[in-house]
N, C-alpha and C positions, 0 to 999 in steps of 0.2 A: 766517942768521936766517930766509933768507924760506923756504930749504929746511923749515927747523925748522917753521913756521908750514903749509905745505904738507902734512907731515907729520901734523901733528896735525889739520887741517880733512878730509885721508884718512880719520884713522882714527876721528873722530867721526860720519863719512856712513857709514864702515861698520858700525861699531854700533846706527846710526839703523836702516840696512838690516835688520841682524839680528833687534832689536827689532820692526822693521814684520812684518817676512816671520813672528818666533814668534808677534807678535800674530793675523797673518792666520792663518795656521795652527792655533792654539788655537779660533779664532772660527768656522774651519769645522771641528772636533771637534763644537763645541757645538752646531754647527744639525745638524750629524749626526746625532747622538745623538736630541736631541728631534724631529726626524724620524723614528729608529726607533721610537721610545716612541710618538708619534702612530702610525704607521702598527700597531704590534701593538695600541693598543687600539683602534682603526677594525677591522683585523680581527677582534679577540673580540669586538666589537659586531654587524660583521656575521655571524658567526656564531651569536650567539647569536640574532638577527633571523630567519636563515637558519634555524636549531631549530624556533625558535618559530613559523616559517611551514610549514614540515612537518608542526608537530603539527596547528598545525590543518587543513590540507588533511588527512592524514588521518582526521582526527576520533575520534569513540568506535570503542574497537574490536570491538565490537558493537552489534547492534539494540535489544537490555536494554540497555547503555550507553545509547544514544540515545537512546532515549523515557524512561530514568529524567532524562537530564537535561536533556529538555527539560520532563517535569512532565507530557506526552501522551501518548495512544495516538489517533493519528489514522487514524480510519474509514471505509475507503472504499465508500460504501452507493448505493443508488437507492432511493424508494419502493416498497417492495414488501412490502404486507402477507399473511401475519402478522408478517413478520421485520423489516423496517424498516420504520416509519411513522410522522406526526407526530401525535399528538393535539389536544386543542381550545387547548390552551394553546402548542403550535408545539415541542413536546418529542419527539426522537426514542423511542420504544416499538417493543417484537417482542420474539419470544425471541430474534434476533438482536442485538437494540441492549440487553433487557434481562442477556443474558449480557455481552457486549462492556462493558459498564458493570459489570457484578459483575468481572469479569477485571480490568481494569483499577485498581477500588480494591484487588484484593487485591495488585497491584503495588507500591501507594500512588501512583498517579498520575491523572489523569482522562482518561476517553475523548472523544478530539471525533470529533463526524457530520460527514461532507461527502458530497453528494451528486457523484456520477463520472457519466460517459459509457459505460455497461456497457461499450461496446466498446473505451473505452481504458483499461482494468480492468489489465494489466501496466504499460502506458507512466504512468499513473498510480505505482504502485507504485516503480517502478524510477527513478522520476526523485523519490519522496520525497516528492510531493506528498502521498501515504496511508503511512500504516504497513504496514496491512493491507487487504486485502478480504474483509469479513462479511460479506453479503448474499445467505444463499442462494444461495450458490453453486456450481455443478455440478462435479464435479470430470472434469473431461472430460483426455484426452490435452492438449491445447492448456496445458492451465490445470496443471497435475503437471506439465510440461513448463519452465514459464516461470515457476513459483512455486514456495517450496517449502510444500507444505500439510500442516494438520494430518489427524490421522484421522478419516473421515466422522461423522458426528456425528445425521445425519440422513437418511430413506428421501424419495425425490421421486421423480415421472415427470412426463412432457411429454403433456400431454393437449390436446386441440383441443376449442374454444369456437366454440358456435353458437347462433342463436337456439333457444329452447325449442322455436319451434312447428315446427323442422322437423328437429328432431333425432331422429327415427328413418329420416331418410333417411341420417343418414352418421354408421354403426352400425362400419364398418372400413375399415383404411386405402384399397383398390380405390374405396370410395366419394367419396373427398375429390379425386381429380386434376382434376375441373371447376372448384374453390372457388379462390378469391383470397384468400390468406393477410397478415396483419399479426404479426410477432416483433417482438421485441424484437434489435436489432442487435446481434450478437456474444455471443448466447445459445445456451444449450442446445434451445432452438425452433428458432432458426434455421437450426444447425445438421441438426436431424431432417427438416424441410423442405426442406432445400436436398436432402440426400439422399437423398428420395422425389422430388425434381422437380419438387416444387408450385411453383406461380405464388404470390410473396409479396413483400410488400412492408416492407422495416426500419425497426423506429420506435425511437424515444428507450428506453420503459419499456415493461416488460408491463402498469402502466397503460394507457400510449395504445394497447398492443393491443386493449385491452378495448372502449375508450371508440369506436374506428375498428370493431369489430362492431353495438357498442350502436347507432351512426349511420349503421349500412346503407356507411359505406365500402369494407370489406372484411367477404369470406362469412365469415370464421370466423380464428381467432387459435387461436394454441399459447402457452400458459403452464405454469408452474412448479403442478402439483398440489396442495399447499399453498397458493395463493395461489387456485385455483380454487377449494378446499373454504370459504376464506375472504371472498372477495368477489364470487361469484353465484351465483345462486338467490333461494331463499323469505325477505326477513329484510337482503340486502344491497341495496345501490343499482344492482344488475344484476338485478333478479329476473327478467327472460324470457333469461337467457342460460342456459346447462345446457353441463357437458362432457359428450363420448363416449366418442374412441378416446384408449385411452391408447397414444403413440407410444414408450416406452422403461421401463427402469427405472434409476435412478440415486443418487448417495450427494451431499450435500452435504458440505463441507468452509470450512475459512478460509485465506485464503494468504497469505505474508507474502513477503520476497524472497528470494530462491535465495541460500543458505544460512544464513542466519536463524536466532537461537539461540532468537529467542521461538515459532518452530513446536514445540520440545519443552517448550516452560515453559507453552504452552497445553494440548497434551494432555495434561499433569501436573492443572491443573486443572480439565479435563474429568474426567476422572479422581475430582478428588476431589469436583467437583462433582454426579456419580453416588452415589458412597458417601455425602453427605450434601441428597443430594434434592433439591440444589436444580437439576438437570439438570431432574427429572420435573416438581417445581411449576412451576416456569418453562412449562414446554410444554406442561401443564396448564391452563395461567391465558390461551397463546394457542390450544388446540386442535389440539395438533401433537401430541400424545401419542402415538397409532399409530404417528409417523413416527419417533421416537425410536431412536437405536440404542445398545446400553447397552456398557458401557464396553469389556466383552470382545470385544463382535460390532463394536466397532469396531475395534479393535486387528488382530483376523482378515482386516477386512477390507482393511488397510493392508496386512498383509503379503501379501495375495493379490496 
């Protein structure tokens, strides 16, 4: 009997066992499984987080991209009339800022002014702060180099500003290596100066050059031709200043960033901005008409 009883309390623990050991065993299937199921959709999450963090580090995959969606074209300008200037109401005006504003609604988007540091005119551009730099701008080696630009657009030279009453003493360049010179920093002055020798000293704007003649600081400034025809003489708030020598000749241009798809979508509407006059009125309405270069003699001179 007790064997009997023995027997059967055996084979009750061993069933007990077996039923434990299938329970345990089934209970880790289950956390298994939903283990794996958590773990693939943590992955598709983070993948798709992982996408979506790509896309936007890369961002639009153009400059058009960009500025259409961000609804701008942002302007990298300085003061410098006729091309950039504020009127009485604090509104940017020039054939610069009034082109740069026609271009822009033909985008469908608006153009905004900011005022740059001429001489951080790429570092500006290239870290986004600007879109573009419009501002009468020289297309020098340096600037074709670190931009890509469109085709010149317009005729300048680098002339030197002296007082009226004594400018028939410094009639050419041999005359000027005594004068103490004011540029503008990171200009096309500056750079003509530098390469004749002169003694000169780097300002903010071709403003403050003017302004550092007008108060006997410095003998004499080099500015942008255009800008000379525009603000001294008979009629402007410079009237005993007069230019002489003109140091160069030169083409103006707009630059946007190396490789840029808006430099061919601007000369498209230079372009048609010629064929439908509003190139000439424009340049008309600021006095830059001579300087003008018309659609073909531009293109020539890009390919030169």
């Amino acid at each position: 009997m007790k064997k009997r009883m023995l027997s059967v309390l055996l084979c009750g623990c061993l069933a007990a066992s077996v039923i434990t050991g299938c329970g345990s065993s089934a209970e880790k299937e289950v956390v298994t499984n939903t283990d794996a199921e958590d773990a693939a959709k943590d992955a598709a999450e983070e993948g798709e987080a992982a996408e979506a963090a790509e896309e936007t580090s890369e961002g639009p995959a153009s400059d058009m991209e960009y500025v259409l969606e961000k609804g701008t074209l942002v302007v990298g300008i300085t003061n410098f009339a006729p091309m950039d200037y504020m009127d009485e109401n604090g509104e940017w005006i020039g054939f610069d800022a009034d082109l740069a504003n026609a271009f822009a609604k033909s985008l469908g988007i608006e153009a905004e002014f900011v005022e740059i540091e001429w001489d951080n005119k790429i570092l500006e551009l290239d870290s986004k702060a600007v879109d573009c730099v419009w501002n009468g701008m020289t297309l020098t080696d340096e600037v074709t180099s670190a931009m890509e630009c469109t085709d010149a657009y317009l005729h300048n030279a680098q002339v030197v500003v002296v007082p009226a009453d004594v400018a028939e003493d410094y009639q050419d360049v041999e005359s000027l290596s005594d004068l103490t010179f004011a540029v503008e920093a990171g200009s096309a002055g500056e750079a003509e100066v530098s390469a004749l020798g002169l003694n000169y000293t780097p300002v903010s704007a071709q403003s403050d050059a003017l302004l550092e003649v007008a108060s006997g600081t410095s003998d004499a400034a080099v500015i942008d031709l255009l800008m000379a025809a525009a603000m001294i003489g008979e009629g402007t708030g410079y009237e005993n200043l007069t230019y002489t020598v003109s140091l160069n000749n030169e083409d103006y241009g707009v630059g946007f960033r190396k490789g840029s798809d808006l430099t061919a979508v601007l000369n498209d509407y230079f372009t048609s901005a010629y064929e439908n006059e509003v190139m000439q009125k424009t340049a008309e309405k600021y006095g830059v008409q001579a300087a003008l270069i018309g659609a073909e003699a531009a293109a020539d001179t890009a390919e030169e």
